[in-house]
C-alpha positions in Angstrom: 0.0 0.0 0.0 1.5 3.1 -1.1 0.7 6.3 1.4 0.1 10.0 -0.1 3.7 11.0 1.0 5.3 8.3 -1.2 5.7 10.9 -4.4 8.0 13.2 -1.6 9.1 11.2 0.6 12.8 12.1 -0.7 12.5 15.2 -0.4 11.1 14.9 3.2 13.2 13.1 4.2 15.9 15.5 3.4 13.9 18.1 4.9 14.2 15.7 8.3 17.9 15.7 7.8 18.1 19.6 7.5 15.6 19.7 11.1 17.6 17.0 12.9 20.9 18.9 11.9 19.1 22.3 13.5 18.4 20.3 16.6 22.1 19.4 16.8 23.0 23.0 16.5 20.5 24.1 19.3 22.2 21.1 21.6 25.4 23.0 20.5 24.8 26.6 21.5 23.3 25.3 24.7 26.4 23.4 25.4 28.4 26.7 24.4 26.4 28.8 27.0 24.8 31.2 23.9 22.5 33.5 24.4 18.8 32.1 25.2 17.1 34.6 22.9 19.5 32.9 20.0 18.5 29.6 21.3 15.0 29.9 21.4 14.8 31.7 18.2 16.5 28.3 16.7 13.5 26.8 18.7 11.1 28.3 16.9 12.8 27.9 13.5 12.8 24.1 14.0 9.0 24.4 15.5 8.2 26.1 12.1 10.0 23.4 10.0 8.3 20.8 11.6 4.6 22.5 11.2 5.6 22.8 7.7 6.6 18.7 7.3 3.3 18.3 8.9 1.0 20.5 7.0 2.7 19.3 4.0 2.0 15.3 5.1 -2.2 16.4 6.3 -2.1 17.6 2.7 -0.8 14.1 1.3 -3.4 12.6 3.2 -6.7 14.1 2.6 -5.4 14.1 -1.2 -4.5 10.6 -1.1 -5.6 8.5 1.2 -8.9 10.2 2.4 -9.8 11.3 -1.2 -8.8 7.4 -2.0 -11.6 6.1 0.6 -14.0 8.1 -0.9 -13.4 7.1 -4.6 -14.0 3.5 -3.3 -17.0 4.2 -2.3 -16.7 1.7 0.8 -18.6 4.1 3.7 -16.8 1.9 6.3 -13.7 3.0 4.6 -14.4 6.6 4.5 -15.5 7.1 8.2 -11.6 5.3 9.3 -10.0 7.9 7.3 -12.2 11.1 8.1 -12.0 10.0 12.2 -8.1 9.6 11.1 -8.0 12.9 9.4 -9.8 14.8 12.1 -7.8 13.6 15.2 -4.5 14.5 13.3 -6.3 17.6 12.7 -7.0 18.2 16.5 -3.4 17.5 17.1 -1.8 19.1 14.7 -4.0 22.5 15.8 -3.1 21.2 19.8 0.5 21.9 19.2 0.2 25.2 18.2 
């Protein structure tokens, strides 16, 4: 089964490399005593990447795999993936 991300999943992947490599750099200010308005602005830098993977993978879903229930036309189908799109929804809005 192929998921909605498949088509980018390179390219988010990198995208997780670039985040991770940020979070390594936070770690490394910390453990160089930098200035906490630096550090948290790096915070918020890798908050906003992350929301951005996120929106990007909602988007992958409802396109794919939500817009695939429906084109099935299997109602059992459709209510697993809009109650799977809605609580990722709640969470995704929770975080912010």
């Amino acid at each position: 089964m192929s998921h909605g991300y498949a088509k980018d999943k390179d390219a988010l992947i990198k995208r997780l490399h670039r985040i991770e490599g940020q979070v390594r750099g936070i770690e490394r200010m910390v453990e160089g005593d930098r200035y906490c308005i630096d550090i948290l602005t790096q915070i918020a830098a890798v908050r906003t990447a992350l929301e951005h993977v996120g929106a990007r993978l909602l988007e992958d879903h409802v396109n794919h795999c939500v817009a695939g229930a429906i084109r099935s036309g299997d109602d059992a189908a459709v209510a697993h993936k809009t109650t799977e799109l809605l609580e990722a929804v709640q969470r995704f809005v929770k975080t912010r």
